[in-house]
N, C-alpha and C positions, 0 to 999 in steps of 0.2 A: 199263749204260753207266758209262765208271769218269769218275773228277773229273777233268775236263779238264787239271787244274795239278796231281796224282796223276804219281807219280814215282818210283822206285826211290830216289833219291837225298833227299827228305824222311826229315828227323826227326821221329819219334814224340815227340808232345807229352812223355811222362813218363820218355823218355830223356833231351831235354832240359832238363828240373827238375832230374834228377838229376847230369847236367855240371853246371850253374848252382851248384845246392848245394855242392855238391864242391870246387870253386875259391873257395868264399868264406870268410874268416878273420870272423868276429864283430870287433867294435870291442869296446876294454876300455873306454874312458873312461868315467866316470859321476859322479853329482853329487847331494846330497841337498839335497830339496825338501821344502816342507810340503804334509802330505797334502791340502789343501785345493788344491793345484796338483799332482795328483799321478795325476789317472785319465786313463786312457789312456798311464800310462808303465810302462817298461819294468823290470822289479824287477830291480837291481843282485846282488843277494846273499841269503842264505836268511834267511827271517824267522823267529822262534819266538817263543813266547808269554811274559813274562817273570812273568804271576802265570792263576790262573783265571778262566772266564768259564761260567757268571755264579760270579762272588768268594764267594759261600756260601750254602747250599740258601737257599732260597727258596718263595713260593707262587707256585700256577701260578693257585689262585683266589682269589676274594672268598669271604672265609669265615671258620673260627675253628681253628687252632692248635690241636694235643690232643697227648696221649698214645696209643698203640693201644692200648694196654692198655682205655683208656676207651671206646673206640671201639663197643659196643655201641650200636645202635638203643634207643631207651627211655632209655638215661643220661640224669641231670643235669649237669651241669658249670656250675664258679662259674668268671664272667667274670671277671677279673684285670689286664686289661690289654690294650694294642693292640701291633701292630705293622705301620707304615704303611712304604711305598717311604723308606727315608733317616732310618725313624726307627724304629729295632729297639728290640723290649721287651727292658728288658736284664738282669732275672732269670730264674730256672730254672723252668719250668712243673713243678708238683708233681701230684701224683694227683689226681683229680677237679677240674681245674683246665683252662683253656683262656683263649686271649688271641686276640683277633678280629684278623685278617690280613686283608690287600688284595694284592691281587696285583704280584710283585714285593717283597713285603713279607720280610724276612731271618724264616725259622723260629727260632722260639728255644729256646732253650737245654733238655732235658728233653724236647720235643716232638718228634714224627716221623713227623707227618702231617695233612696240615689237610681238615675237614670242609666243603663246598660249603656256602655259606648258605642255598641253596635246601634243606637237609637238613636241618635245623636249625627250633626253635621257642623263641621271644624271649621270656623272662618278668623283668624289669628288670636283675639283672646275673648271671640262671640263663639256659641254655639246655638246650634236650631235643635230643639227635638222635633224627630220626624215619627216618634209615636209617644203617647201619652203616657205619664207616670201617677199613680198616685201614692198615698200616704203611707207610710211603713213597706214602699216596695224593695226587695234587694239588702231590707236591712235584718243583720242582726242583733239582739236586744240586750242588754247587758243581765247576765243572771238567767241566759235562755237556756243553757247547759246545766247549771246548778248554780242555785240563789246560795248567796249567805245563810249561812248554819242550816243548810240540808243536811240531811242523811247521807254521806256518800258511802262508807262501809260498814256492816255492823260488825260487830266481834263475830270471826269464825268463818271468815270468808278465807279463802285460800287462794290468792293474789296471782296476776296471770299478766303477760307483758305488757297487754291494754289499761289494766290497772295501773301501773306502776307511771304507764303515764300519767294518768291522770291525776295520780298522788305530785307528780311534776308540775301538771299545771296548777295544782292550787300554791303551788311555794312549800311542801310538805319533804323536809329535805331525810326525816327518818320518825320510822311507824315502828311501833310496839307490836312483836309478833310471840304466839307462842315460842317456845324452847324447843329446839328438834326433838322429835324422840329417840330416843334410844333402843334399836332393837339386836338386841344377841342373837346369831345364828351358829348352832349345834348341829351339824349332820353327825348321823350315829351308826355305827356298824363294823367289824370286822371285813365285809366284802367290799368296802370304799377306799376307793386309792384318788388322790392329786392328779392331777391332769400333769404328764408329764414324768411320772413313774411307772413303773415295769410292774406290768400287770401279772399275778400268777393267775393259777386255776382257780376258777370261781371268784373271782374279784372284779370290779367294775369301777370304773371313773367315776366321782363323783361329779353329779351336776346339781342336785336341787342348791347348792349353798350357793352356788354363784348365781345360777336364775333367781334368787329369793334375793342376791342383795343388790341385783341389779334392778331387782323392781322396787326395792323397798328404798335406794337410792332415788327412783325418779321420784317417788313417794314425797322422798325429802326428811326420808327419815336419817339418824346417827348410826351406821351400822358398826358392829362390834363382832366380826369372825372370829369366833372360837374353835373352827376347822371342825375335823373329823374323830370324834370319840370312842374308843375303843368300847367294846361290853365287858365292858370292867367295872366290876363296884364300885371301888374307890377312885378311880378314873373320875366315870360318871357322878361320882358324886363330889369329887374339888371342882369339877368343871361346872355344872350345875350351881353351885355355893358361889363361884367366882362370880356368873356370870346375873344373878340372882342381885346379888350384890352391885353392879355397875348399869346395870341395863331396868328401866321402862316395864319393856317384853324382850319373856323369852320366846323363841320358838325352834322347833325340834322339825327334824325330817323324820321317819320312820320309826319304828317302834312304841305305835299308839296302835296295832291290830292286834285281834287276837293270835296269838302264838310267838309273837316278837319280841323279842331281848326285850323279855322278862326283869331286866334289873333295870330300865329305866322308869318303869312304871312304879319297879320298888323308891327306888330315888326319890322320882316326883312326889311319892304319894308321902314318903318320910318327908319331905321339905317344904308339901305346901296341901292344898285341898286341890284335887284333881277331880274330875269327871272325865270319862273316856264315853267317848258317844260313837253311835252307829247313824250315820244319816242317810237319809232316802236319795241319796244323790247319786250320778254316776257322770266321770269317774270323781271316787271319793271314797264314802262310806266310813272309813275310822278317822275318828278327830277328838281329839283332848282337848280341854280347854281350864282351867284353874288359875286361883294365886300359891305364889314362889310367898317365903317371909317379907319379901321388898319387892314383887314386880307378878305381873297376871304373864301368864304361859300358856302358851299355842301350841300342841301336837300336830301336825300335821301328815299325811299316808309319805308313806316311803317311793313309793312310786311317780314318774317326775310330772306326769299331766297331772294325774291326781291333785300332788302336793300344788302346783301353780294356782289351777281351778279354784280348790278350796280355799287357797291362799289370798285367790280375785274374790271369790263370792264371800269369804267370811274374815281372813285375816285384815283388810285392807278397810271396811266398815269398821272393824272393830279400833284397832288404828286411830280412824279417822277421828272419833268420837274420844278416843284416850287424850289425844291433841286436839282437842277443843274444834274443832272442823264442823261446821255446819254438815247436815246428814245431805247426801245427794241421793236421788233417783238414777238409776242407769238410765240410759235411755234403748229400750227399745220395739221395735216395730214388726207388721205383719210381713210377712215377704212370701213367695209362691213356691213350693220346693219345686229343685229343677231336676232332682232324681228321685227312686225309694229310698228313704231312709229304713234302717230296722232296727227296733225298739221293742223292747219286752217292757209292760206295764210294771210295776213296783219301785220304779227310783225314776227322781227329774233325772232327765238328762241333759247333757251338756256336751252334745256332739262339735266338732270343729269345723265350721265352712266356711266359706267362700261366696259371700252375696257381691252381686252385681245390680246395677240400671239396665234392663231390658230397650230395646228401640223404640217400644211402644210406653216409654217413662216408670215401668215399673217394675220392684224388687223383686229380684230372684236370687235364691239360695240354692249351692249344693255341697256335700260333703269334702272334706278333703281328702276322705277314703281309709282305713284302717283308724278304726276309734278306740284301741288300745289305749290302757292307762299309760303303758309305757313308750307309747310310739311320739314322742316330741315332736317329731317332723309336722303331727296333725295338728300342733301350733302354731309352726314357725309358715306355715304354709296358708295357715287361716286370717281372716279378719274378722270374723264375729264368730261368737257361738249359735247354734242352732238348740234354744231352750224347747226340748219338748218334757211336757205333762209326764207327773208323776204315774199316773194310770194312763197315760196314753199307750196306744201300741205303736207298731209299724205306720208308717205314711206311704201313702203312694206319690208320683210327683203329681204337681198339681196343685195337690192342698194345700191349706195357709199354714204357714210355723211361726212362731216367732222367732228374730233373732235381735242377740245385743253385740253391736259394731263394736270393736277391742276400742279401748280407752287409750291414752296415753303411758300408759303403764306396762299396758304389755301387747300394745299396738306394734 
């Protein structure tokens, strides 16, 4: 049996990424910041190293500084000196000679390679090696990390706490990042009330505005709420104008399907060039996408998994590429369903589960149960999605799926 909203006239999800990509121009504006305000942004421009790291061999252990020559098991060697992290011995180690290192500790001068102290027997300022060292053992090399003028970031990386050290170690006190974006959010409807007002007949709390700006905060975008807009023409259309005006992107919840307040689609289509598309997706299926006179606009389904989903699979690529963001790959993988899944052929789908590590080391998936567009819980309850095939049917358990682990977005 095919999906009842299965169509000749739907677009395939990954045709529509790739329209979306296509029409979008990156933003050049950028601004440099200190790297203590600086993860999670956008790298401006190529980074390279301006000295080495680590700056000059080094020891890797606790121990004693030699020569290899010396390095026989059985040797004596006369203590000489130390060399601590920040406080290098600072003459030349001579034959039969050795200087006690700490790790981190700068090699010195004559020497080229340090002896573990566990190898080693302490007699007041003799030492015996009781096993053998040779040439470059235990050390580290200066520039083994990154030589002068490597490559460390190119433009369009999006900076993570590991980086930011490492922007530390080279002496890089503030990097040139993109500009945030800026995105407007419009939820639209007569039936949406505030969290926190008196509900009447037929009316509902609104959620997509606040899910959409708490992902598009992790995002690291500039969010800009313009709350809840009545179906009102002239409403909709200073709100629209305003926000057109201040913001990047816009994006809308609700009123891109067919039959929906009808006057936003008038709106949009007066203010800018829209397409309203039907995708082979589920949940999903209506999605607008166009430019405003000053900013590209994202329709998104009224309904809250829907709008989320769409908003993971297309709003957050397209995003990514507006702010110069290198493209990523999701990651994801085979895993073994642990129940039936059911699936009518005509739209990808984009069920909500729950993979685990099995005892025997491998993935298993199962539902979170009710895959309703409007049932949220089958998010807040999931960690991946369960992508099945546009024409796929039903599953039984057993089968392979694929799924893709929730990201930090909407992990």
């Amino acid at each position: 049996m095919k999906d009842a909203c299965a169509s000749a006239g739907l677009m395939p999800l990954d045709d529509a990424l790739k329209q979306l990509l296509a029409a979008l121009t990156p933003l050049q504006a950028s601004e440099s910041v200190a790297i203590s305000q600086a993860d999670g942004r956008i790298v401006a421009q190529t980074i390279t190293s301006e000295l080495n790291i680590p700056p000059a061999d080094n020891s890797a252990m606790d121990g004693y500084a030699l020569r290899a020559e010396d390095g026989r098991a059985g040797n004596e060697l006369r203590l000489v000196g130390q060399s601590f992290a920040g406080h290098p011995y600072s003459a030349v180690v001579q034959p039969g000679e050795c200087v006690r290192i700490m790790t981190g500790g700068q090699l010195p001068a004559g020497a080229d390679c340090v002896c573990m102290q566990e190898n080693v027997s302490v007699d007041g300022d003799l030492i015996r090696l009781t096993q053998a060292v040779k040439a470059g053992s235990n050390v580290r090399y200066a520039g083994e990390d990154i030589s002068r003028g490597a490559l460390v970031f190119e433009a369009g990386r999006r900076l993570r706490a590991a980086d930011i050290g490492l922007l530390s170690s080279l002496g890089i006190a503030d990097v040139r990042v993109k500009k945030r974006i800026r995105v407007a959010l419009i939820s639209t409807g007569d039936e949406l009330k505030k969290p926190g007002e008196v509900l009447q007949p037929g009316q509902f709390y609104e959620s997509n505005g606040y899910t959409l700006a708490a992902l598009l905060t992790r995002f690291g975008a500039e969010v800009l709420e313009f709350g809840i807009v009545a179906d009102d023409l002239q409403q909709l259309t200073q709100v629209f104008t305003q926000a057109d005006q201040q913001a990047d992107v816009v994006i809308t919840s609700g009123g891109v399907s067919v039959g929906e307040a009808d006057f936003v689609k008038t709106v949009l289509q007066s203010l800018g060039k829209i397409a309203f598309w039907k995708l082979a997706i589920k949940p999903g299926k209506p999605f607008a996408f166009g430019l405003l006179a000053n900013s590209y606009f994202i329709g998104l389904p009224g309904n809250p998994v829907s709008a989320l989903v769409t908003m993971h699979q297309l709003g957050l690529p397209m995003l990514s590429k507006i702010q110069g963001e290198n493209a990523r790959v999701p990651l994801r993988l085979s895993a073994s369903a642990g129940c039936d899944i059911r699936k009518a052929p005509g739209r990808t789908d984009f069920q909500r589960g729950i993979y685990h590590t099995t005892d025997d080391g491998r993935l298993q998936v199962v539902t979170t149960g009710s895959q309703g567009s409007g049932v949220l819980t089958s998010m807040n309850r999931a960690n991946c999605y369960i992508i099945l095939e546009q024409m796929r049917g039903s599953v039984a358990a057993g089968e392979s799926v694929t799924i893709e682990p929730f990201d930090g977005y909407i992990g």
